[in-house]
TORPA-4810 file (N, C-alpha, C, O; in nm, 3 decimals):
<nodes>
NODE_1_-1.992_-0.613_2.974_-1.851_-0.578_2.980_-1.817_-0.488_2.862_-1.849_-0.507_2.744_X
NODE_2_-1.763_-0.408_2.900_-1.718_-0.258_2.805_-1.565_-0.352_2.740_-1.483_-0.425_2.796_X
NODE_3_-1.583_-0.295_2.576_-1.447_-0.319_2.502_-1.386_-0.248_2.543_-1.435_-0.142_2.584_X
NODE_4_-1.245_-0.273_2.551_-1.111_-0.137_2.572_-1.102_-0.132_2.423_-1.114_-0.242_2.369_X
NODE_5_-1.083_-0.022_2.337_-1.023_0.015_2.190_-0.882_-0.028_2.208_-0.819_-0.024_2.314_X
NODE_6_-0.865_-0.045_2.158_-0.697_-0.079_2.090_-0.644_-0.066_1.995_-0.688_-0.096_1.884_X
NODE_7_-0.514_-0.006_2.026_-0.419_0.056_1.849_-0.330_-0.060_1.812_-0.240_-0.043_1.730_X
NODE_8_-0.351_-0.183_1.871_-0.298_-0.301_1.797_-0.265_-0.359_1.678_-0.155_-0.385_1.630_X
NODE_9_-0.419_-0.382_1.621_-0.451_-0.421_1.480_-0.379_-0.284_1.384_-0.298_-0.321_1.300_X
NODE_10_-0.401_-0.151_1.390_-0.349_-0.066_1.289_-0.181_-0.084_1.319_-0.112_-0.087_1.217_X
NODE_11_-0.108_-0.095_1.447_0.019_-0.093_1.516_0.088_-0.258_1.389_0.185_-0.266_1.313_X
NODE_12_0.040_-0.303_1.405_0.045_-0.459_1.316_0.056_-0.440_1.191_0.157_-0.480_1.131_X
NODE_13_-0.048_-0.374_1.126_-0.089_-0.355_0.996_0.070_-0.251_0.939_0.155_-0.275_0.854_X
NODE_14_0.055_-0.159_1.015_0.167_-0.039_0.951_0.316_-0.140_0.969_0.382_-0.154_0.867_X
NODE_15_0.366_-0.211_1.100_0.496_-0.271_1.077_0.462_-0.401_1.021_0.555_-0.460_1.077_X
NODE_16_0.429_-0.453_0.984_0.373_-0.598_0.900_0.388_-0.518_0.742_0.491_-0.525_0.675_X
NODE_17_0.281_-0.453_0.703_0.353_-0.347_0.568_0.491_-0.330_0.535_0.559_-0.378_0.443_X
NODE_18_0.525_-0.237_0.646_0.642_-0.186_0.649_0.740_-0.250_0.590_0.815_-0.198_0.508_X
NODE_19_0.750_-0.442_0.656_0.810_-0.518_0.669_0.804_-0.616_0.504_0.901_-0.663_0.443_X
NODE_20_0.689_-0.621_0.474_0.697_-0.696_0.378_0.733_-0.578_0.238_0.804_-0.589_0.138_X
NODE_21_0.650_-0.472_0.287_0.756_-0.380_0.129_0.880_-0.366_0.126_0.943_-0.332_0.026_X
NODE_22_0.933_-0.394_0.255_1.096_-0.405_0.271_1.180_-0.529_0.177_1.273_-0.532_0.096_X
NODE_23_1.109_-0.601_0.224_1.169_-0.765_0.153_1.151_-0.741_0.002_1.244_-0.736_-0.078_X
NODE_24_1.016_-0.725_-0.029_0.971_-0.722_-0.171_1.063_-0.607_-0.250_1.100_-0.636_-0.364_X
NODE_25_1.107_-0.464_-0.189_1.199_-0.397_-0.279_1.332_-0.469_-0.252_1.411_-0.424_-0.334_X
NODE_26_1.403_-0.577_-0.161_1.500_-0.640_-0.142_1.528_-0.687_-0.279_1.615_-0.643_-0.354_X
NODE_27_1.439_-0.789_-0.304_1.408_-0.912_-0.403_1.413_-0.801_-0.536_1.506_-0.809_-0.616_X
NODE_28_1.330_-0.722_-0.549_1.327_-0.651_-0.647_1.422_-0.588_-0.699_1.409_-0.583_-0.821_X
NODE_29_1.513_-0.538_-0.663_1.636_-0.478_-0.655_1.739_-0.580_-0.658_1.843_-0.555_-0.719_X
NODE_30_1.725_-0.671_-0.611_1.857_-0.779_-0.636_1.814_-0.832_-0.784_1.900_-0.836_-0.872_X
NODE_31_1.678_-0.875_-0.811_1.686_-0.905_-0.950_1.697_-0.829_-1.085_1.736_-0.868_-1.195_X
NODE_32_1.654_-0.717_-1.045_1.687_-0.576_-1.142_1.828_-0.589_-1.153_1.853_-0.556_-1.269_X
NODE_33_1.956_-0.626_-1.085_2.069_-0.609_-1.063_2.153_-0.722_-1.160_2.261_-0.719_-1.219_X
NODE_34_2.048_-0.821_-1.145_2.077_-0.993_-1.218_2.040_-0.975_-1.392_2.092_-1.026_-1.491_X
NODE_35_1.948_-0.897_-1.378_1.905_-0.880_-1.530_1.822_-0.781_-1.537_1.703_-0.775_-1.506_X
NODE_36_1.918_-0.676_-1.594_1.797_-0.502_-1.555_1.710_-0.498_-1.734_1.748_-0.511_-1.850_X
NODE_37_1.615_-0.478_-1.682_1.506_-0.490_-1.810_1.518_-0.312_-1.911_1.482_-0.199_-1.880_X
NODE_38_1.582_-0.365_-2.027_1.585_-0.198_-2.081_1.459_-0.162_-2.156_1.402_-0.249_-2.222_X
NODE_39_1.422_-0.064_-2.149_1.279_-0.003_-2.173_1.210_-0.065_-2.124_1.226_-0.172_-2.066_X
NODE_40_1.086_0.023_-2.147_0.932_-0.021_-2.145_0.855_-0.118_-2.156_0.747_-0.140_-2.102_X
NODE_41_0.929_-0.190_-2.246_0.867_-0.342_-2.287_0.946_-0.386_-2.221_0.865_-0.354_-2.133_X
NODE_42_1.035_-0.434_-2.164_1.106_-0.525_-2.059_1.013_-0.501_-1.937_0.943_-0.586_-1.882_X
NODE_43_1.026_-0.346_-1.900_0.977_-0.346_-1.759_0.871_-0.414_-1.771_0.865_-0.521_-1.711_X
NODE_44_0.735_-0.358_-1.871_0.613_-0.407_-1.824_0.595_-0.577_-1.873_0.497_-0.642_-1.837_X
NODE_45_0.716_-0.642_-1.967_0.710_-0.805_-1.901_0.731_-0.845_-1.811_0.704_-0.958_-1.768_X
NODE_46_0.805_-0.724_-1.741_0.867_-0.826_-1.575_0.774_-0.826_-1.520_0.731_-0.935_-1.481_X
NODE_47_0.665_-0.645_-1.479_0.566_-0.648_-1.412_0.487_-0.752_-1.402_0.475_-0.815_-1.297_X
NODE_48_0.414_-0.786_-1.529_0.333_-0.816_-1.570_0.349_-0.983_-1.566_0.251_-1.056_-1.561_X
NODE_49_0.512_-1.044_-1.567_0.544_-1.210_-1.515_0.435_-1.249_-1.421_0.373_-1.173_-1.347_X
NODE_50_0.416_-1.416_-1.440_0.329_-1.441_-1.341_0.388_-1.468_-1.214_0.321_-1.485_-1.112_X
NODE_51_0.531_-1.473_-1.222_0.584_-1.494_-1.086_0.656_-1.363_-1.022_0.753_-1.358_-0.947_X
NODE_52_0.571_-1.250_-1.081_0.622_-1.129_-0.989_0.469_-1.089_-1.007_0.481_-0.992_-0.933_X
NODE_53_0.384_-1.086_-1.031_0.276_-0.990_-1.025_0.199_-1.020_-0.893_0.121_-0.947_-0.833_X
NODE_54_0.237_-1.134_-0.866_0.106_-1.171_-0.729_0.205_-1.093_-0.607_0.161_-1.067_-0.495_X
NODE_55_0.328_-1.067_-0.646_0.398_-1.042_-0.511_0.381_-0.867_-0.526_0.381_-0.788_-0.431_X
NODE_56_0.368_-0.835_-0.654_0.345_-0.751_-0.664_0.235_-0.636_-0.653_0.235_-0.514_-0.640_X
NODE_57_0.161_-0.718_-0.662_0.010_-0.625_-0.635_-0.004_-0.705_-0.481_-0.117_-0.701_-0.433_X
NODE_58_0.098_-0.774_-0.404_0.070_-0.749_-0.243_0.097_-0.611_-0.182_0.044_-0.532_-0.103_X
NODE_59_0.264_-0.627_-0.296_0.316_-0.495_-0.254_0.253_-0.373_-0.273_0.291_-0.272_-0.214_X
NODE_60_0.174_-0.374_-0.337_0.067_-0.224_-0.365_-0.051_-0.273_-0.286_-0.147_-0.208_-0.327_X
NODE_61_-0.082_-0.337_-0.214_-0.203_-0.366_-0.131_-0.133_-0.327_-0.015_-0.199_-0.248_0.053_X
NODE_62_-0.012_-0.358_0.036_0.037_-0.287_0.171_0.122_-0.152_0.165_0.166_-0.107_0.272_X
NODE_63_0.149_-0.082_0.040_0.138_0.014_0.033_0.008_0.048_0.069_0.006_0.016_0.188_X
NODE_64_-0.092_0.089_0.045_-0.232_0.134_0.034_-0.279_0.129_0.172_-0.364_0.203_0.221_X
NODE_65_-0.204_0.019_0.240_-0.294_0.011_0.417_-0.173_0.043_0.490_-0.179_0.035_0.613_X
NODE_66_-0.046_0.085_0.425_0.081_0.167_0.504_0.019_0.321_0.490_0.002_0.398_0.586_X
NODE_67_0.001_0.339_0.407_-0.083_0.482_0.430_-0.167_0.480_0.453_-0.173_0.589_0.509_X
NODE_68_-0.330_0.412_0.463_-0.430_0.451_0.560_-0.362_0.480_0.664_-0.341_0.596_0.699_X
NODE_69_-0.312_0.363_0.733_-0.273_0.371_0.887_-0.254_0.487_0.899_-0.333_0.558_0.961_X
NODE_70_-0.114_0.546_0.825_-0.046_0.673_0.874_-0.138_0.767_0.881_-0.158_0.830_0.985_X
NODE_71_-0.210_0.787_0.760_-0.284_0.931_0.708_-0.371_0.928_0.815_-0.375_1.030_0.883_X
NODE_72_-0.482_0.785_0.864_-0.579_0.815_0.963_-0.509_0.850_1.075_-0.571_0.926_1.150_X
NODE_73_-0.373_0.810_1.116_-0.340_0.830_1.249_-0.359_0.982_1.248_-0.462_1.029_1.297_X
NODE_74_-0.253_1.072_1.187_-0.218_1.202_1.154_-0.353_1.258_1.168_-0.381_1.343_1.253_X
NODE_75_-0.451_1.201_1.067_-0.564_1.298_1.091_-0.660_1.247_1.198_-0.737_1.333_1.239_X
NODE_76_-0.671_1.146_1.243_-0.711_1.129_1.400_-0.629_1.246_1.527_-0.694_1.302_1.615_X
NODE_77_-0.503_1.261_1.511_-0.443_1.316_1.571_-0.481_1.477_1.575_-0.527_1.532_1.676_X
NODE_78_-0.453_1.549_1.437_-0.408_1.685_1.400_-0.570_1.707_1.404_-0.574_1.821_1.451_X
NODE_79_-0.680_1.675_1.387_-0.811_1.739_1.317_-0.929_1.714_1.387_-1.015_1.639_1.341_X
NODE_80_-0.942_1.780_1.510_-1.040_1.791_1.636_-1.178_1.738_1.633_-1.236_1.646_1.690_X
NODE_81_-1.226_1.880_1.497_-1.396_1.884_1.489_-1.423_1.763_1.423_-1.352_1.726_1.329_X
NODE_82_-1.544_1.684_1.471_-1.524_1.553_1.404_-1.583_1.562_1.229_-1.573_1.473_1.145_X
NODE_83_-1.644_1.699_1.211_-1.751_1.660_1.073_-1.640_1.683_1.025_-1.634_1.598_0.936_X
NODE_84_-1.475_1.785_1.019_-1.341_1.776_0.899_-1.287_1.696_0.941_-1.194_1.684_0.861_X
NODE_85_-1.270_1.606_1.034_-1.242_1.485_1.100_-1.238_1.383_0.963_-1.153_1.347_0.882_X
NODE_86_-1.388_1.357_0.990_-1.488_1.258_0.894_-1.456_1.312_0.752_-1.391_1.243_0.675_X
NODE_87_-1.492_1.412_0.724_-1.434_1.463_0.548_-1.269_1.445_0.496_-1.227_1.421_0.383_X
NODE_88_-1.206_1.462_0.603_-1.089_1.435_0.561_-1.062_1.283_0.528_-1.026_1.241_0.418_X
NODE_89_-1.088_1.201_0.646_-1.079_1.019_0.663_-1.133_1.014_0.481_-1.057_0.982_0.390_X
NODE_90_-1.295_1.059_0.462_-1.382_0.990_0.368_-1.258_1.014_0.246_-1.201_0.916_0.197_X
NODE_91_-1.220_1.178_0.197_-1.132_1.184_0.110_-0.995_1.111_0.086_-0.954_1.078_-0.025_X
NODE_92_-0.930_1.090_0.208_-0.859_0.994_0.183_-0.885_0.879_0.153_-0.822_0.815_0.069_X
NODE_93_-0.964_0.843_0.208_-1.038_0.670_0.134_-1.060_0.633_0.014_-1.035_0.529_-0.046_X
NODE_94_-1.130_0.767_-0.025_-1.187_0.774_-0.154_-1.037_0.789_-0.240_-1.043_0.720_-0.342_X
NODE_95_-0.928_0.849_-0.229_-0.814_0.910_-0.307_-0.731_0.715_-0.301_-0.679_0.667_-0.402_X
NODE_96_-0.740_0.630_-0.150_-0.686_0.565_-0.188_-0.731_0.423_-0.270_-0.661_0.343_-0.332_X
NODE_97_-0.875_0.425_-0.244_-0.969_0.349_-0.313_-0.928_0.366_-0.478_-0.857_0.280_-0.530_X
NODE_98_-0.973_0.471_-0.550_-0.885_0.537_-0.666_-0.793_0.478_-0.713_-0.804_0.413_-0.817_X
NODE_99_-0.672_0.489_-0.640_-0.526_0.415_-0.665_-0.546_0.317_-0.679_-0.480_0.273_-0.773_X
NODE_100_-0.646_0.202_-0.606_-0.655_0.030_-0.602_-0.706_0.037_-0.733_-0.643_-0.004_-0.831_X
NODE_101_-0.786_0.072_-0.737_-0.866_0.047_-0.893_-0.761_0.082_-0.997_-0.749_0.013_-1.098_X
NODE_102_-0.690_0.182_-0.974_-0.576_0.189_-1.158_-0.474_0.138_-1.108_-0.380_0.185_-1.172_X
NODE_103_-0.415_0.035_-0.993_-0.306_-0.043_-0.992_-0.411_-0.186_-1.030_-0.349_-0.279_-1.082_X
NODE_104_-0.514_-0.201_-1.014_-0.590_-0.331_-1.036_-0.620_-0.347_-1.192_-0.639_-0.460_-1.237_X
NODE_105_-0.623_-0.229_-1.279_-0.599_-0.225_-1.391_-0.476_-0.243_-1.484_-0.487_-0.302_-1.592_X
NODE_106_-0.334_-0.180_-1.430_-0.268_-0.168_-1.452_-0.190_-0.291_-1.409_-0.124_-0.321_-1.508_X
NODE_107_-0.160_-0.395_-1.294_-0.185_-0.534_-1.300_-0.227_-0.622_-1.361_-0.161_-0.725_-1.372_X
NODE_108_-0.372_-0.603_-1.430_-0.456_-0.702_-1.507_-0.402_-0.686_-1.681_-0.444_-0.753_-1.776_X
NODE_109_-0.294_-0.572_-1.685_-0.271_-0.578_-1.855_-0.354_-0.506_-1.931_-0.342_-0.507_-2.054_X
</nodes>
């Protein structure tokens, strides 16, 4: 029996993202509002709280798979020949792979 492909799982992934970076700048923004952190050293204690950082580096983990989705769709879509097909996908991977690693730094302090 032949699989059917399905745009489900990425269809999920992009409004499931969507959805939770929504809430998380909700929350974020209402508490910035409750007690706005002045400078640099405020911000990066708030970041860096243990009861905002785990929500926080979700929120940069579904950033990161809100744009795969998009970028692969677009370039699934727009980019025919498969070998700039494939070079484009790899560079984006690689550009967003990149980002995980200096938000995984920049998280850890």
């Amino acid at each position: 029996m032949k699989r059917i492909p399905s745009a489900l799982p990425a269809w999920l992934v992009q409004r499931l993202s969507a959805l939770y970076m929504l809430l998380f700048l909700l929350y974020a923004l209402g508490r910035w509002n409750l007690a706005r952190p002045d400078g640099y050293a405020a911000w990066r204690a708030w970041a860096l709280h243990a009861s905002i950082r785990l929500p926080l580096a979700l929120f940069c983990i579904a950033l990161l798979l809100h744009g795969w989705v998009g970028l692969r769709d677009v370039i699934l879509d727009y980019i025919h020949p498969v070998p700039l097909r494939l070079g484009a996908l790899a560079l984006v991977a690689a550009y967003l792979a990149a980002l995980a690693v200096a938000v995984a730094q920049v998280l850890t302090g």
